[in-house]
VEXLO-107944 format. One record per residue: x, y, z of N, C-alpha, C, O in turn. Coordinates in steps of 0.02 Angstrom, whole numbers, plus 50000, padded with zeros to 5 digits. Layout:
BEGIN
XYZXYZXYZXYZ
...
This chain:
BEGIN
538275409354832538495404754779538115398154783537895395254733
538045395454858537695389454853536965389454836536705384454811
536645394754847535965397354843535755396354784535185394654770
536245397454742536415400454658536315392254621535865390254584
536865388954647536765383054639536245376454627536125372454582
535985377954713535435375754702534755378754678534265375054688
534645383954653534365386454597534225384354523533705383854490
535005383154506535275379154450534825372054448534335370454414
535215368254502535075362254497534085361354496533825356754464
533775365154527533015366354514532915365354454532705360454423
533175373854429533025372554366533075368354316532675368254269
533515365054322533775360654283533195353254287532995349954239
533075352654338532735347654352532135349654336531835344454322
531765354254329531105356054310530925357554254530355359454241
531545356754198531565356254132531595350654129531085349254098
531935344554141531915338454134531215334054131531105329654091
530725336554189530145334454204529745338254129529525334654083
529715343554128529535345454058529485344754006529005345153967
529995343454000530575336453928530115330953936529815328953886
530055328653987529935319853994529035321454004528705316254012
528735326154005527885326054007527625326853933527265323153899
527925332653919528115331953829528375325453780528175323753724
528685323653806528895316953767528455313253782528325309653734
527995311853848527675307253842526995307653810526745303653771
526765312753832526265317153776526315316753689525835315653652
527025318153668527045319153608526935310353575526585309553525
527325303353615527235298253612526535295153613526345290953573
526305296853647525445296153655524825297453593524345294053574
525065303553573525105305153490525195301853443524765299853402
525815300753443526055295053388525775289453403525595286353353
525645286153462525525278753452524775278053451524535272453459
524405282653442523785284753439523645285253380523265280953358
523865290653331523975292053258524085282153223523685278653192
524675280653243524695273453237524165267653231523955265353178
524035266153284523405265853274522805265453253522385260953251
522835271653236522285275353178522385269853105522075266053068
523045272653116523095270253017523145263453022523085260552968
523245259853073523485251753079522745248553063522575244253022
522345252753115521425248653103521105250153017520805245952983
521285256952997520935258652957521215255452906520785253752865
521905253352884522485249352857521865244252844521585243252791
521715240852918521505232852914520815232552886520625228352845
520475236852909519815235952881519645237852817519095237052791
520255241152787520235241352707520225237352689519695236252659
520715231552688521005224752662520455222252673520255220352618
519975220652724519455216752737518865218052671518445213652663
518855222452639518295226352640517745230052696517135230452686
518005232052740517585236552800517725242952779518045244552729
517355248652845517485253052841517925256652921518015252752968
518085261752926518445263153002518365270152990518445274252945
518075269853075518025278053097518405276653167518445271253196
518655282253183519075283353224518705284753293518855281753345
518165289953287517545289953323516975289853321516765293353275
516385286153364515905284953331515355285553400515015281853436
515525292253391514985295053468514255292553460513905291353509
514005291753391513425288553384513325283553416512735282953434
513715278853434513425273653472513265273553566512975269953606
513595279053567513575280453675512715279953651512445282553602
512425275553703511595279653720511265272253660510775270053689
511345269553614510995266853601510925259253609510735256153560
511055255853666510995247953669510645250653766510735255853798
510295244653781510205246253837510735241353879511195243853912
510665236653877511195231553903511885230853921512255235153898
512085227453950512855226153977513315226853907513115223353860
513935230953894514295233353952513745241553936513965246153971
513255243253903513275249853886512875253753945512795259853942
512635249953999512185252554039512585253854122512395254454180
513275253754084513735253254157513955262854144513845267454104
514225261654191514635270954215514305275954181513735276054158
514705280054182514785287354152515215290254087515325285854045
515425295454076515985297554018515915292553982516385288653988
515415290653936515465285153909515735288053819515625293653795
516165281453783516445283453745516575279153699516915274353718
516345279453615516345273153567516985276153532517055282253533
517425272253501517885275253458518255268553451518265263753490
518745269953355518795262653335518415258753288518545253453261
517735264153284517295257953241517475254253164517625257353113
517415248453170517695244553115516905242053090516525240853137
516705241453042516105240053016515925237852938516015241652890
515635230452931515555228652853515135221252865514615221352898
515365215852840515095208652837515485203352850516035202152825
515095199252899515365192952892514915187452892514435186652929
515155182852836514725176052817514135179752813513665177552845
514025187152767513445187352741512795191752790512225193752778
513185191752839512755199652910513325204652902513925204552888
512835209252919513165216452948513405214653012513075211353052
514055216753023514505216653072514935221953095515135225753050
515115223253155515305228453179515795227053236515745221753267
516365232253255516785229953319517055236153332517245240453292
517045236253396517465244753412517525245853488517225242053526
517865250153507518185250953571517755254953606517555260253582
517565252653664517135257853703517265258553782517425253453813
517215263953812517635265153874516885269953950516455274453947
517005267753974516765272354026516905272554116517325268554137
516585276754162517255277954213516765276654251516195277954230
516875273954315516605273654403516935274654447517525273654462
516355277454479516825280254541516875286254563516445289554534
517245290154606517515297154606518025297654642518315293054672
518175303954641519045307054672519415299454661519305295554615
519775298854705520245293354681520095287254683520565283154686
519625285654683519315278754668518915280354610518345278454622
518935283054550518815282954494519235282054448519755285054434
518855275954416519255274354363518895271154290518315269054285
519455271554232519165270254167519235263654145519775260754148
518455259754113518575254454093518545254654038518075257754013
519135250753985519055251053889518915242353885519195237753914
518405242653840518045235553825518215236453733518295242153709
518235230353692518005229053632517355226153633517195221153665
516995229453597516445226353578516375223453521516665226253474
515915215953503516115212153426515135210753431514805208053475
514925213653370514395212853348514105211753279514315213653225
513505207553297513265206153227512575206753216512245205653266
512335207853178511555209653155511115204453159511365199453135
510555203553180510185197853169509415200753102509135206253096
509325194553067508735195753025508135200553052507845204953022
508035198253118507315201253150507455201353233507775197453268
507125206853247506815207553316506905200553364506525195853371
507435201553390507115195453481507215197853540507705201353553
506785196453582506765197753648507355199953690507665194653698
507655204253718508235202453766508415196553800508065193653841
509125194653775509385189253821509925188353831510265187853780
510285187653896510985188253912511305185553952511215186054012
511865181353916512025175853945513035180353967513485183753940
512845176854034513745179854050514135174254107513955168354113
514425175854127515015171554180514595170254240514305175054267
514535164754262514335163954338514835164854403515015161254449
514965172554376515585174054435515465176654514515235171654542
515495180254547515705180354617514925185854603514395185354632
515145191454541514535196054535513665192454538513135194054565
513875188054503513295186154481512955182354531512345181254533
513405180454573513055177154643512665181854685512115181654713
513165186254680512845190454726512135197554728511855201454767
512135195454653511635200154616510925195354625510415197054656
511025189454593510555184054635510185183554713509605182954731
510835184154750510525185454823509975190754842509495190654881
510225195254800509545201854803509295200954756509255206154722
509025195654728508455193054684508675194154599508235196654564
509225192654571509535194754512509195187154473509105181754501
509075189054406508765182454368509165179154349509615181754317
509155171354361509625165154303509145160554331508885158754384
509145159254260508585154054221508915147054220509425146354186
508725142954248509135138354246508695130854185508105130754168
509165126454169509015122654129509445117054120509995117554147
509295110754080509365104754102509965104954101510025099454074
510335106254105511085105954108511405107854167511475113754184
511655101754206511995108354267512795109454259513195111854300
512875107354205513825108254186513555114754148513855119154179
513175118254099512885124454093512755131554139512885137454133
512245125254210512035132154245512865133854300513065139454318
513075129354310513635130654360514175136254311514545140554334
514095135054262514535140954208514445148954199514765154154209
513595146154164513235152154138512515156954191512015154454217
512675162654192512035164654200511785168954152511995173654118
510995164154165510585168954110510005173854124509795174454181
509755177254077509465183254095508905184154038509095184053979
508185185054054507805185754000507395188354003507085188354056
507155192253943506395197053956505595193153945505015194453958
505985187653915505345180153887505765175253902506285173753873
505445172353960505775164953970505615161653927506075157553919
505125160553884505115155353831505365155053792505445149453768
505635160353760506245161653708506645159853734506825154453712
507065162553797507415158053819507675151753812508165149653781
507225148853847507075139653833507125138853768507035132853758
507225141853713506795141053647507795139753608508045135453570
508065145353641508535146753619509055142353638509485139053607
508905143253699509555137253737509315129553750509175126353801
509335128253683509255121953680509895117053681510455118953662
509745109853709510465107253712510995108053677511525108853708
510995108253611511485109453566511895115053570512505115453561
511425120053586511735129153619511955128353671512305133153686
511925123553718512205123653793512955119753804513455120653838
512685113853746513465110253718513985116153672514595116853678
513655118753640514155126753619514435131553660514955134953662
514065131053684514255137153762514725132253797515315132353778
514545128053844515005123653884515695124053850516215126453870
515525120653785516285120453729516735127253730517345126753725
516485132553736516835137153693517135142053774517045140353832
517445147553752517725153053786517235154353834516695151453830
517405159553892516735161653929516865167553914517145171453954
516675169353845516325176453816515705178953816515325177753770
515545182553864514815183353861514375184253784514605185353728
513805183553801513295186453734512745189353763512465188153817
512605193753717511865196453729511505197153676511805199353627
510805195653670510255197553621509825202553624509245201953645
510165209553596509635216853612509305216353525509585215553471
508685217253540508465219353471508455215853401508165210553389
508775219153362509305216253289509785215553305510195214653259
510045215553375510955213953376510975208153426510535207253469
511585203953418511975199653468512565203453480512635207553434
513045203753528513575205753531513975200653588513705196853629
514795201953576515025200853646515595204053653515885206353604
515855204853725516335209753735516755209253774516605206353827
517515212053765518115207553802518275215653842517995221053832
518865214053892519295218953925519775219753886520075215553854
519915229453892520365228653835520415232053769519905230753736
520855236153735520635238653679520525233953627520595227853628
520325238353578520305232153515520925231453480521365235653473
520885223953453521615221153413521255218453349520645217453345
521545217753317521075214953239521395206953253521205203153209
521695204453289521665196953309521295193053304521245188553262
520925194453358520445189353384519675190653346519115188553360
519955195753283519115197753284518805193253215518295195553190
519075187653188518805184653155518285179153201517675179153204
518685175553229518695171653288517865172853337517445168553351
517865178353348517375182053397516875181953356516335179753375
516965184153300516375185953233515975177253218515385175553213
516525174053216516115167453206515855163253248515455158653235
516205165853327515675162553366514935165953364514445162253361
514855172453365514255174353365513955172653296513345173253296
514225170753242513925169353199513565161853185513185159853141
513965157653258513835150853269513395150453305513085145153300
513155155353357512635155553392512095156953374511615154453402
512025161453321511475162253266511325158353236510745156753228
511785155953212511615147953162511015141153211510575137353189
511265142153272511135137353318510425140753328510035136253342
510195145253327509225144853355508815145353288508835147453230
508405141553338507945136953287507335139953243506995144453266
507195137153173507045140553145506135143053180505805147853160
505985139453222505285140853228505395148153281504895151853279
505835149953316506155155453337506075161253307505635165353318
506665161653255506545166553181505625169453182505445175153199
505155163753161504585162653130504055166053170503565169053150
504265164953232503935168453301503865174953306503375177853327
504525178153279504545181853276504545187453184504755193153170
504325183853158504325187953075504785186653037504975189952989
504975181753056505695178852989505705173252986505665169553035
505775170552899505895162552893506445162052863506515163652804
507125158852918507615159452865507825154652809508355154552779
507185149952800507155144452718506455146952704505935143852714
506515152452682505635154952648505675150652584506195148252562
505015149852556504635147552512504975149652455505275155052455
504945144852395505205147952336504945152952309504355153552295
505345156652300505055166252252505195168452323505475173752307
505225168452404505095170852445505865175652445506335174852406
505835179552487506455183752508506485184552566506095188052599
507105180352591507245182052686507365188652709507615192452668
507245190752761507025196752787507775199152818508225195152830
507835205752827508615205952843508595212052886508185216452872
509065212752947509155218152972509825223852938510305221852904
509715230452956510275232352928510985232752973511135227052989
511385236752995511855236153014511795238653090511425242753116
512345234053117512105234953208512215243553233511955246753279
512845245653168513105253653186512835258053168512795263253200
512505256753091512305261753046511635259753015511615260552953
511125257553044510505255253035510105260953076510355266253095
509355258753088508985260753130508985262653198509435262153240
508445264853203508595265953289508615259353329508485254153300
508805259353406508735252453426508355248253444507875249553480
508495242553424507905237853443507565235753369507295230353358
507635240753323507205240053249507565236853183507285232053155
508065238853162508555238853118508455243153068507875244653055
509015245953029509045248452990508885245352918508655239852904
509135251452869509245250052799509475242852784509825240552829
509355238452731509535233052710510335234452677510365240152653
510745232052674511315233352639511605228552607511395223252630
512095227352555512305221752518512965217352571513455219452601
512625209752559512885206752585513515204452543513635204652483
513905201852604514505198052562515135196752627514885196952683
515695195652628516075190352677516725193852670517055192152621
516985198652711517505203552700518145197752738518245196452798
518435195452683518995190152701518825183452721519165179152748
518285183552704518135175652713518005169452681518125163352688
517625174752632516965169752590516745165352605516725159952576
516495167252663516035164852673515135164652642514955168452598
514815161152665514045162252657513655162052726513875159252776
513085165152723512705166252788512505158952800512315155452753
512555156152873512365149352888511725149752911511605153552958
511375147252890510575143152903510365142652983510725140653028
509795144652987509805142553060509395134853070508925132253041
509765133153119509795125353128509275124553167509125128853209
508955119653160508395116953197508645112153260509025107353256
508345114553316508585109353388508435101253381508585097453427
């Protein structure tokens, strides 16, 4: 009888666990599904567009965060204009490690298109990493600012662009603002938080990178094949979209501009 019992009570308990792996499973679903319709909801209203996955992007940026781990994974993509660029934001995840010291990191990524081609450059946190990547000979460029270099480290494939870029006014922007990294691959700037994506912060994010663009100088642009105050009759040169353009590094198709909730207009790039 007691045998019987505790039999019972097994069973009983091993349906419960069942119940509760299922429920959490089936929950996972729903708040997933959720989700879904909450982004795609938002980027309607914006005028954007939303894909749920967007495996196209694993493999094409070389740079931080995309040159980290393994299982790598884009999904989330939100994509249209702001103040007049192609703009883009979406969730991307990948794993380090193994057996039980592996684990998954989810980043948002917030990007924007630039007119033309520039050099790699990448500016991030002067944290504990970055010291120590230095010690075994890691690059930061340093410059007249040391309330800058004690902040930022930087990273470049042309130091003179560099210099070109981070001019005082960009270093007084940087100092000022969040320590959100940036990077310059190609036709794109981007920057990227811990974390899935929230449609919050993503106006916010969009216009700092759109402030950092504004900020390099026009002989910059020119250096490289773009004037962004061409000559009258002239037509400024444009990249297409950071998601759905060209291969990398080049840009894509040109596409129609315009300011999904903003109305904004594209800002000028400012002379140092």
């Amino acid at each position: 009888m007691l045998a019987g019992q505790e039999g019972f009570a097994g069973g009983w308990l091993f349906g419960l666990v069942v119940l509760g792996v299922a429920g959490l499973f089936a929950w996972g679903l729903y708040a997933a599904r959720k989700k879904r319709e909450r982004l795609a909801a938002f980027a309607a209203s914006i005028g954007w567009t939303y894909e749920s996955s967007a495996p196209q992007l694993v493999g094409r940026w070389r740079g931080q965060p995309f040159n980290l781990g393994d299982s790598k994974r884009a999904s989330h993509l939100m994509a249209g204009t702001h103040r007049g660029r192609h703009a883009a934001a979406f969730e991307y995840q990948y794993s380090t490690g193994s057996g039980k010291s592996r684990s998954t990191t989810v980043l948002t990524v917030t990007m924007l298109a630039l007119p033309t081609y520039l050099p790699d450059l990448e500016i991030t946190n002067e944290g504990l990493g970055a010291r120590i990547a230095k010690v075994f000979g890691g690059q930061d460029i340093q410059f007249e600012s040391e309330e800058f270099n004690r902040r930022w480290r930087v990273e470049a494939a042309v130091r003179k662009t560099a210099h070109d870029i981070v001019h005082p006014r960009f270093m007084e922007f940087m100092v000022a603002g969040p320590s959100d990294p940036l990077r310059f691959e190609g036709t794109d700037v981007w920057t990227w938080h811990l974390g899935g994506i929230s449609v919050v912060p993503l106006h916010e994010r969009l216009d700092r990178l759109a402030r950092a663009v504004d900020l390099i100088p026009r002989h910059v642009w020119q250096d490289h094949g773009h004037d962004p105050h061409p000559a009258a009759g002239g037509t400024p040169g444009t990249s297409g979209s950071p998601v759905t353009g060209g291969s990398p590094g080049t840009g894509g198709a040109p596409g129609a501009a315009g300011s999904p909730g903003t109305g904004g207009t594209p800002g000028a790039g400012e002379t140092a």
